[in-house]
ROGU-44121 format. One line per 5 residues: number of its first residue (from 0); their letters; for each residue x, y, z of C-alpha. Coordinates in pm, whole numbers, plus 32768, in hexadecimal, padded with zeros to 4 digits. Layout:
<rodos>
NUM) A) X Y Z | ... $
</rodos>
This chain:
<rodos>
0) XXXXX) 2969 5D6B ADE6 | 29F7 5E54 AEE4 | 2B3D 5D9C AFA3 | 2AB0 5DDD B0F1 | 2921 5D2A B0A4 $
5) XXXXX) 2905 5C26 B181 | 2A46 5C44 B230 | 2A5B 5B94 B37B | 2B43 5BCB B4B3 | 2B90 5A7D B569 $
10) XXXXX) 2C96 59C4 B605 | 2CFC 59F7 B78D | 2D8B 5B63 B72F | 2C69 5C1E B6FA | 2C91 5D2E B814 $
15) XXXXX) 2B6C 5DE5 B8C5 | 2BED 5F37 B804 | 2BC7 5E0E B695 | 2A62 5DCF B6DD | 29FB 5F1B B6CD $
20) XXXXX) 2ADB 5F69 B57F | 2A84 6035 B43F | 2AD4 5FD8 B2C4 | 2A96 60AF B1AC | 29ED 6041 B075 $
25) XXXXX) 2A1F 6105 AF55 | 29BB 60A1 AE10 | 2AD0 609D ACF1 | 2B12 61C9 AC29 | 2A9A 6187 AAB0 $
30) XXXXX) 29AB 61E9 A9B4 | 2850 616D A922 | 23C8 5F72 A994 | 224D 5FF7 ABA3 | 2115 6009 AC21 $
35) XXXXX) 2168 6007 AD6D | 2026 5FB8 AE45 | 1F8C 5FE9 AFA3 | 205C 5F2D B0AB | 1FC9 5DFA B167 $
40) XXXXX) 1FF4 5E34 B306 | 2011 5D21 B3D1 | 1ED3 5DCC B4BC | 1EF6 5CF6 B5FE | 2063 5CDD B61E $
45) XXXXX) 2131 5D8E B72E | 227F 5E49 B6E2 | 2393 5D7C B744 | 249E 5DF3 B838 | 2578 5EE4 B7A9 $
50) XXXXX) 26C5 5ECA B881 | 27BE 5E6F B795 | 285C 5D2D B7AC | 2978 5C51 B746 | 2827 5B52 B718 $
55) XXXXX) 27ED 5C51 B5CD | 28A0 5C61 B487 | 28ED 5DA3 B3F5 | 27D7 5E18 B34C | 27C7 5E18 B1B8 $
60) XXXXX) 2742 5F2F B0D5 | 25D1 5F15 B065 | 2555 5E80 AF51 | 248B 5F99 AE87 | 2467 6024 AD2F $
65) XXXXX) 252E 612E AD33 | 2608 609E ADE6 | 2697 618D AF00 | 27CF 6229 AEC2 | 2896 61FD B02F $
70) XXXXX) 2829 6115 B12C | 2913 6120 B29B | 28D2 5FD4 B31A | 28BB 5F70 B46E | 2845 5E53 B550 $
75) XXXXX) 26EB 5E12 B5E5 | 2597 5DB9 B5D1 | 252F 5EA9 B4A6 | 23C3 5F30 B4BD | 2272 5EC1 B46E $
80) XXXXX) 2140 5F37 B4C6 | 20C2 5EAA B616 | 1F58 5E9C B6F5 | 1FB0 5FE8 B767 | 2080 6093 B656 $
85) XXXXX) 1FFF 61FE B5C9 | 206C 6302 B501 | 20AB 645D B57B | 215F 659F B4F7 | 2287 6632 B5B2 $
90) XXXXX) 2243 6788 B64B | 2228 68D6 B55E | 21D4 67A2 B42E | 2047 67E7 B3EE | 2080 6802 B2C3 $
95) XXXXX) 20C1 66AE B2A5 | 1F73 6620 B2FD | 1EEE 659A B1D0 | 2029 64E1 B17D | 1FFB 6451 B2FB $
100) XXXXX) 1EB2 6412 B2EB | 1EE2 6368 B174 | 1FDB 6297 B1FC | 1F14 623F B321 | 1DF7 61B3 B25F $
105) XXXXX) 1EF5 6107 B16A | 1F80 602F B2B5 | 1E2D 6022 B363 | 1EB4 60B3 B49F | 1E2D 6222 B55A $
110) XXXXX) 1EA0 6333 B4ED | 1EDB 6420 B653 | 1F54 657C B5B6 | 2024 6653 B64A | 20C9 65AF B76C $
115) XXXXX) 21E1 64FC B7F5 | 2235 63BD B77B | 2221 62A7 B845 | 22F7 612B B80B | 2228 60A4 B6E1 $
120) XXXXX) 21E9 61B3 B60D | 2251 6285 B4C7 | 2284 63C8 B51D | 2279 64D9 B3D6 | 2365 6632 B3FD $
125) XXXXX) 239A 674B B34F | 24E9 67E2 B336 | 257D 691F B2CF | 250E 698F B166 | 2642 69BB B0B8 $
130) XXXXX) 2728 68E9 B17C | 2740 6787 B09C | 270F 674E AF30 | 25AA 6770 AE8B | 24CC 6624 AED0 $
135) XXXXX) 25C9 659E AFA0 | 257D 64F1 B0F0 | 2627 641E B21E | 2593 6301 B2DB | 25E7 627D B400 $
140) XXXXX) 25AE 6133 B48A | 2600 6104 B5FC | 2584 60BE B76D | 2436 603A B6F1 | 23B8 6151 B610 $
145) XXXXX) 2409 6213 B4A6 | 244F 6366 B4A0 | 2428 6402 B31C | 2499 656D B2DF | 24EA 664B B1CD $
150) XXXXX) 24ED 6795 B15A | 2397 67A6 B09D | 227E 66FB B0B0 | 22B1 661A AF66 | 23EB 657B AFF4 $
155) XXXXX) 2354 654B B134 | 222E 6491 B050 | 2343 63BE AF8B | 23E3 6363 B0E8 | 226B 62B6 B149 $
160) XXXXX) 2282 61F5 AFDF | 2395 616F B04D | 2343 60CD B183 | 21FF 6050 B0F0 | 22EE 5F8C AFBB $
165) XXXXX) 2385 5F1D B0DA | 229D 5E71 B1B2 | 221C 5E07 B04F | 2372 5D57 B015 | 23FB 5D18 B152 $
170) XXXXX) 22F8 5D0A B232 | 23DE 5E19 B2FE | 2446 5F50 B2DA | 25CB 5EEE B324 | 268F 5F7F B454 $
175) XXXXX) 278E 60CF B3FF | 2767 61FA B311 | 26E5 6224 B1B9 | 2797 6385 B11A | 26C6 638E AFC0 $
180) XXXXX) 26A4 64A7 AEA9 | 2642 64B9 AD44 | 272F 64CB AC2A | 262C 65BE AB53 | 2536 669C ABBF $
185) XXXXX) 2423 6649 AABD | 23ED 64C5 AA85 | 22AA 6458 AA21 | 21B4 63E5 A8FA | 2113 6475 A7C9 $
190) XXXXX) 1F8C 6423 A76D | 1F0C 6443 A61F | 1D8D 6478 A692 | 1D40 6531 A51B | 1D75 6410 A40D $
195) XXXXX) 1CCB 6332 A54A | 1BAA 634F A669 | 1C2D 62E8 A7B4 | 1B4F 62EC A8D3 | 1B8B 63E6 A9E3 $
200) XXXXX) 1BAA 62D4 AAC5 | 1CBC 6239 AA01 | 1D94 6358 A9EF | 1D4E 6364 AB77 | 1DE3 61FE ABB5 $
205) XXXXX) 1F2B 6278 AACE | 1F4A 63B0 ABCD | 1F3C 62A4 ACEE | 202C 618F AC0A | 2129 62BE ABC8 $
210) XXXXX) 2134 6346 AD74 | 218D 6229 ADF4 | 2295 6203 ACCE | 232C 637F AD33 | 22C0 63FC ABF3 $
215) XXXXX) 224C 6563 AC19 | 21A3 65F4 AA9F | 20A5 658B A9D6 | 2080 6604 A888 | 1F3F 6617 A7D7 $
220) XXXXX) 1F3C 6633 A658 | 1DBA 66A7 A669 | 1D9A 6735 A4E7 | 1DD2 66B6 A398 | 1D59 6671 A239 $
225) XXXXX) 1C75 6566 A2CB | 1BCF 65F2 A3E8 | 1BDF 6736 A4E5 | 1B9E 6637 A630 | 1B59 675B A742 $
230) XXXXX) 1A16 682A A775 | 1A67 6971 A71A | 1999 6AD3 A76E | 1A45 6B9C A674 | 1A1A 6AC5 A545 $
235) XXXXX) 1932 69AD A591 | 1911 699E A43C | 1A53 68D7 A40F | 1A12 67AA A520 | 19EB 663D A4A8 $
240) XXXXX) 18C0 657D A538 | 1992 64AD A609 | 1A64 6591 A6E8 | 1AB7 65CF A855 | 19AE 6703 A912 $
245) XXXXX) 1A62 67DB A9C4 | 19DB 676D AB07 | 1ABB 6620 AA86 | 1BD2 66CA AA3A | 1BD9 678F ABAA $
250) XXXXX) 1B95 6659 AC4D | 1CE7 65C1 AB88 | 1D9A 66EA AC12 | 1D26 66BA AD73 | 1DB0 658D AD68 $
255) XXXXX) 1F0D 65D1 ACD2 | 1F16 66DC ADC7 | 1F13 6600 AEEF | 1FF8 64FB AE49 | 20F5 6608 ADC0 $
260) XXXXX) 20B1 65BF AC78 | 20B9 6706 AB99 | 1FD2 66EB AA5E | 204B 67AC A936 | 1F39 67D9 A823 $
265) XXXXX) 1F7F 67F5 A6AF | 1EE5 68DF A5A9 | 1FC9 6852 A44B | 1FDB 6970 A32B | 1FFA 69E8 A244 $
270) XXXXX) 2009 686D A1DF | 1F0E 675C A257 | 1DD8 684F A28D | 1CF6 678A A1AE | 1BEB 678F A2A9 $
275) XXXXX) 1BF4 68F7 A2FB | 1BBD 6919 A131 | 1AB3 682D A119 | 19D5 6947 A1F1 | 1A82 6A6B A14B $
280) XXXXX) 1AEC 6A10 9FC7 | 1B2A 6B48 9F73 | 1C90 6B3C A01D | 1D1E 69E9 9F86 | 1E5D 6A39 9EC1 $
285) XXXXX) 1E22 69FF 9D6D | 1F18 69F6 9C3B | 1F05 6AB1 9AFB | 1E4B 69C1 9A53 | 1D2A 69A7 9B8A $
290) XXXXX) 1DCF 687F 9C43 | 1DB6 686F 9D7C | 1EB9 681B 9E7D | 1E51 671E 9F84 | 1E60 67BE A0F0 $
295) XXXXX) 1F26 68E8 A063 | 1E81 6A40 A0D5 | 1EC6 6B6B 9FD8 | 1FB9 6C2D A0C2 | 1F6D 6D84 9FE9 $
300) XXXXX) 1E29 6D86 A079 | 1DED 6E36 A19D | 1C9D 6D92 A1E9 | 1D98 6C75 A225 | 1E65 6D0B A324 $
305) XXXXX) 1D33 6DA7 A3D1 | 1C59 6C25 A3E5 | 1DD4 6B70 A473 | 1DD7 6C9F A54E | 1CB0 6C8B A5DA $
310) XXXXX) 1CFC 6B06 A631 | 1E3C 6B30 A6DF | 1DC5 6C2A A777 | 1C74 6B58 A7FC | 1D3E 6A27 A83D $
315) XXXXX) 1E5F 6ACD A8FB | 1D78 6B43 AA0E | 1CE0 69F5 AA32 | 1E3B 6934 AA50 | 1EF4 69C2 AB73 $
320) XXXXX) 204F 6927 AB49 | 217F 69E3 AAD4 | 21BB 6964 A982 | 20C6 69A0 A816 | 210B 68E3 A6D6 $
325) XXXXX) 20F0 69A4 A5B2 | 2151 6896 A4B5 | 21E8 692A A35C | 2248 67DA A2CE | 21E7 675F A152 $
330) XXXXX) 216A 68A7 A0CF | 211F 6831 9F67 | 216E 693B 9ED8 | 22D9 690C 9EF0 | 22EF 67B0 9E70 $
335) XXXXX) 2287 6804 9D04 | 23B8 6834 9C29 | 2379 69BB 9BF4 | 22C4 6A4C 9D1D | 22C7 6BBF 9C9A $
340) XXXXX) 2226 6B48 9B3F | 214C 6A53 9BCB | 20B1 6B44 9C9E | 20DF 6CAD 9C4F | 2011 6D48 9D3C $
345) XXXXX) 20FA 6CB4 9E5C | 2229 6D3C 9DB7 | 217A 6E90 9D9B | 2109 6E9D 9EFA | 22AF 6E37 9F6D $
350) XXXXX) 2336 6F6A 9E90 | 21FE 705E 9F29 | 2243 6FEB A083 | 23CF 6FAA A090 | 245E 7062 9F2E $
355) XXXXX) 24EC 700A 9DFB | 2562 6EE5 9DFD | 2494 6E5C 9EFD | 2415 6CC7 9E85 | 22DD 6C00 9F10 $
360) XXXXX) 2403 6B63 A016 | 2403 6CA7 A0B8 | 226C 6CE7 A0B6 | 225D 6B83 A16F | 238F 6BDD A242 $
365) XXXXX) 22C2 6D11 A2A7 | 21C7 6C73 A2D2 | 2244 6B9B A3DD | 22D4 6CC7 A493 | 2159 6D50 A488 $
370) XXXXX) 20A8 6C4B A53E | 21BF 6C1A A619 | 21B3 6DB9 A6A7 | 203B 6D3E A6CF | 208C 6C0A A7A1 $
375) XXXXX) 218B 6D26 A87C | 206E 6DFA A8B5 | 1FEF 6CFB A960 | 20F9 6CAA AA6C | 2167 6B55 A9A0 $
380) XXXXX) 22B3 6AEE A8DA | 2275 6A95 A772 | 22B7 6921 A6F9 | 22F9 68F9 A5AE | 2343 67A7 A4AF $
385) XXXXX) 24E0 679A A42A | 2465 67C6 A2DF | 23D6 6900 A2CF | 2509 69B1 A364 | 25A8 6A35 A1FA $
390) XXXXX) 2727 6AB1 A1AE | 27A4 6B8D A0BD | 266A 6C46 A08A | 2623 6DC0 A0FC | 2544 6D80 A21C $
395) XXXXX) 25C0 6C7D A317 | 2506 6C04 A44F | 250F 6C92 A595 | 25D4 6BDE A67D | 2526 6BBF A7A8 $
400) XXXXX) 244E 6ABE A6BF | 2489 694F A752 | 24E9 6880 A610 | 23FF 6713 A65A | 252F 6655 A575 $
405) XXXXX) 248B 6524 A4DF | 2510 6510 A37C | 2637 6534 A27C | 255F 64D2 A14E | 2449 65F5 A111 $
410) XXXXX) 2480 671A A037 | 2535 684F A10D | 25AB 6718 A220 | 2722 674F A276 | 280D 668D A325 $
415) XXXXX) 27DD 66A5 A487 | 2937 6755 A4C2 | 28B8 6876 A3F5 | 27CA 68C7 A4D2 | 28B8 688F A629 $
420) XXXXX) 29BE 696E A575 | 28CB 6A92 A56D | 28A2 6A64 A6F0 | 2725 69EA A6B3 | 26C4 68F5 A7F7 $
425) XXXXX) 2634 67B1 A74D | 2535 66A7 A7A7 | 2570 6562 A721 | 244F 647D A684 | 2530 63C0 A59A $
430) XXXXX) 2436 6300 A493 | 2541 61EB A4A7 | 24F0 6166 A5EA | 23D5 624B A694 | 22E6 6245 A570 $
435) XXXXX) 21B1 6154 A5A0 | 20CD 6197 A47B | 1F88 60C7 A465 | 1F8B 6000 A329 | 210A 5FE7 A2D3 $
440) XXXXX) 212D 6099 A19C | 2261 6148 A117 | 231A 6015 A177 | 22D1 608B A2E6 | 22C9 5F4E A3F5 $
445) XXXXX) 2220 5F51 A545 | 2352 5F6B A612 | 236F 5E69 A766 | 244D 5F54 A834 | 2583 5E71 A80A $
450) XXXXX) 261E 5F40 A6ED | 25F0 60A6 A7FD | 2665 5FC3 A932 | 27AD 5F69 A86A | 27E0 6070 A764 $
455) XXXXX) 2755 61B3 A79E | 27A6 62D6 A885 | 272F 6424 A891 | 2881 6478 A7D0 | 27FF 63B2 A6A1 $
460) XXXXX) 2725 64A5 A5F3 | 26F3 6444 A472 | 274C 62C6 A40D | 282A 61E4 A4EE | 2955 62F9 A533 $
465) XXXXX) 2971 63DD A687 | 29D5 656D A673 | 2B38 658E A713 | 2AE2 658D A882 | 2B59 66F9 A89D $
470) XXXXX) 29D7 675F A83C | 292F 6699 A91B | 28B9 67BD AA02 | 2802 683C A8C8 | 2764 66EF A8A2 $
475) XXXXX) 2632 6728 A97D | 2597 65B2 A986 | 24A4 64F7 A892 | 2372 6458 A869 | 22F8 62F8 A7F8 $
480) XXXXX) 21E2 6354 A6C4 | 209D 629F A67A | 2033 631F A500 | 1F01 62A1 A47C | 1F17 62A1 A2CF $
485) XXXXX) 1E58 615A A2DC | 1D6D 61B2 A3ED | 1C9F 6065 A3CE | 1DCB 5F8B A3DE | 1D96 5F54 A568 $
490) XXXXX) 1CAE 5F88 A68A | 1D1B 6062 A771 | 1D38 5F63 A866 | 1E37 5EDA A771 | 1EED 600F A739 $
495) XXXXX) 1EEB 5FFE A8DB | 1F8A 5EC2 A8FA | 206B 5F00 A794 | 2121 5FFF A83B | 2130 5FA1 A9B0 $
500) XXXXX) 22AB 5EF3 A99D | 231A 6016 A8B4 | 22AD 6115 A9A9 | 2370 6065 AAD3 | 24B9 604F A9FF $
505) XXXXX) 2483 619F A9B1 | 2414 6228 AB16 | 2585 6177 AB7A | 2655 6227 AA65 | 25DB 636C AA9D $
510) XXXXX) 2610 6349 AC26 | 275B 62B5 AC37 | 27F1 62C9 AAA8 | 2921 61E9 AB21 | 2944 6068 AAB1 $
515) XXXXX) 2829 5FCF AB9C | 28E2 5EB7 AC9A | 27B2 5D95 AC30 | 27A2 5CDF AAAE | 2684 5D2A A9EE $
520) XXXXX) 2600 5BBE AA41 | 264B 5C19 ABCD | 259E 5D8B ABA4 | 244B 5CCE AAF0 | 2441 5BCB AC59 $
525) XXXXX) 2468 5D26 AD29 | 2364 5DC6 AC25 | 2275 5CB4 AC5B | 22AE 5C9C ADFA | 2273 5E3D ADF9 $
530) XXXXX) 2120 5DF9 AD3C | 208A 5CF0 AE34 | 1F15 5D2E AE73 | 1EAA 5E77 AEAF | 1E64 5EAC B052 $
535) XXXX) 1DD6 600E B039 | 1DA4 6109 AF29 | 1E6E 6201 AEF7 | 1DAD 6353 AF2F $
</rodos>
């Protein structure tokens, strides 16, 4: 706990200038499971005075998941909405409306646009682009209404979670100045929707769980050697009978739009395209005795460049985020014990294409490079898996590829500080404690969020051990990963409620990395107050 929570001034020397005093909270400095729901208004109320008083105690900082980074107390009242509160936007802040309007519905008060607030209400401003970090936002509790600014609209978003977690948990938002910011600038959750269906709807209430949590990118691992699970124009051909339309898959988008959610879709190869092969055989990678390679496309084929191609090229006009995931990991080819006699017509291709010399490392390694220039055509950064980033070899990855770090244990997987030493900016989705796979197997557990809460940080990329701290500004943030091996191991309403903690410890760690100020047992009550029963949806 924070030494100034609760703190009271009494005795007969409290001064006038005392009662109107400010503390600091700040949490510690130190390293290391949240839906967090519509807010309940009280409807009928009115807004209490909001002269401050020697009657008040300082104010204490909100209870929310994350929890906010710098909270200036101060004494009075606090806020909650009252018979005549609304929500406006400050002047030269339209373009705030629909997180206005959102949060209007959310505490069942008017929403009066652009005008001047009045005592009562929460009034939403823009300020200079530019001027305060990414995300960031400040919100001000005073004289009977909230003020929430911030440079962009997302932090100006993340200010309104706030208050709602805190009428959630407090039943006011508390008297002074929240100064909040994110750690990371992409924190969010990975959905295996190949190996498993889920319902556009469902992926539409993890948008909603993940906003109100500050998390800000969804990734969607659409494509693998089960199923291709999004209508495609170019290739229908290679869609599975349960998929998403892309009517579905816009209205997804809409939503993570309004939420700041980006979505960033995933096309796997040359590994895991078993469901793009099943329509077009003639491209499976095959040994020199006939075998085929599960999911492994035959990367000498330039039929099998032109079908991926095509895909990215589809997909990345549908998806209009910033980021495309071009896979690269577990390319069979390279985990036989001789690659260039296994399959000759690889190790062919790699001499034709890079010289003598060349190996099937290099073909792959090219290949990356390939479908990443395709993803740059299109106005998007490439995302790529640790493990198909390769050393020593002739050909070695572009940097401006993202490296999604999630293992130490696949062949071509290096230790992360290999990949920081080459000045490569990192993702972290460490299968030690952000995995979730359906099923359990490979000695994989469902995780509860207490081992991320207490153990992990961004800095901890591969196993239990952080990076030395001097490459944290390479380490761009993390995701928590649903993977579905054993797709009919749980509903999807289980997987919804299996990873609900996980995602809260993990929406706190990636916000504010330092040691949180509540116990694991304390952070679970807070969890469980932030959940309460949904008063609005979200959207």
């Amino acid at each position: 706990m924070s030494p100034s929570r609760g703190a009271l001034l009494t005795g007969a020397a409290v001064t006038a200038a005392a009662a109107v005093a400010l503390t600091v909270v700040v949490r510690p400095d130190d390293s290391d499971d949240a839906r967090t729901t519509g807010t309940a208004a009280s409807p009928a109320r009115a807004t209490p005075s909001a002269s401050p008083s020697r009657s008040y105690p300082l104010s204490t900082e909100p209870r929310t998941i994350p929890a906010v980074r710098e909270h200036e107390a101060a004494r009075g009242p606090g806020w909650e909405p009252g018979r005549n509160s609304t929500v406006v936007i400050a002047d030269g802040s339209d373009a705030l409306a629909d997180e206005a309007q959102l949060l209007a519905k959310e505490l069942k008060i008017r929403y009066r646009g652009e005008v001047a607030a009045r005592a009562g209400d929460v009034e939403l401003a823009l300020g200079t682009a530019g001027k305060g970090a990414p995300e960031s936002y400040t919100l001000k509790t005073g004289e009977g209404r909230v003020t929430i600014s911030g440079p962009d609209q997302a932090g100006v978003f993340y200010g309104t979670r706030t208050l709602k977690q805190a009428l959630r948990t407090g039943g006011v938002v508390p008297e002074g100045e929240i100064r909040d910011r994110p750690d990371r600038p992409q924190r969010g959750l990975n959905l295996d929707i190949a190996r498993k269906h889920f319902t556009a709807g469902w992926i539409e209430d993890r948008i909603r769980e993940m906003a109100d949590l500050k998390l800000n990118q969804l990734g969607l691992h659409f494509s693998d050697d089960q199923a291709f699970r999004i209508e495609s124009e170019s290739h229908p051909e290679v869609v599975s009978e349960q998929h998403l339309t892309k009517d579905e898959v816009r209205g997804i988008l809409a939503l993570a739009a309004r939420l700041h959610v980006t979505v960033v879709p995933e096309i796997d190869s040359p590994g895991h395209l078993g469901a793009v092969m099943r329509a077009h055989p003639d491209l499976q990678l095959r040994n020199t005795q006939g075998v085929a390679r599960q999911g492994a496309i035959d990367i000498s084929d330039p039929a099998a460049a032109r079908i991926v191609d095509d895909l990215l090229r589809e997909y990345a006009e549908l998806f209009p985020g910033g980021w495309f995931h071009v896979g690269a990991d577990e390319y069979q080819a390279l985990t036989v014990s001789s690659p260039q006699a296994s399959y000759p017509q690889l190790a062919a291709a790699a001499r034709q294409k890079y010289g003598e010399g060349a190996t099937i490392q290099d073909l792959a390694e090219g290949w990356l490079n390939d479908r990443a220039a395709v993803v740059r055509e299109a106005e998007k950064t490439p995302k790529a898996w640790n493990d198909g980033f390769f050393s020593g070899g002739k050909v070695t990855a572009d940097k401006g590829i993202e490296v999604e770090y999630w293992t130490g244990k696949e062949i071509g997987a290096r230790p992360p500080l290999e990949y920081l030493a080459e000045g490569r900016k990192v993702v972290n989705l460490n299968d030690e404690f952000l995995y979730y796979v359906l099923g359990e197997p490979n000695q994989f557990t469902y995780p509860t969020g207490r081992r991320i809460y207490e153990q992990w940080t961004p800095l901890v990329l591969r196993g239990t051990e952080a990076v030395p701290e001097k490459y944290s500004g390479q380490i761009l943030g993390g995701r928590f990963a649903v993977w579905c091996d054993l797709a009919n191991s749980q509903t999807q309403d289980q997987v919804a409620a299996g990873i609900h903690r996980p995602l809260q410890a993990t929406a706190q760690k990636l916000w504010d990395p330092r040691k949180p100020a509540l116990s694991w047992a304390q952070f679970q009550e807070l969890a469980q107050e932030v959940d309460g029963e949904r008063a609005g949806a979200t959207g």
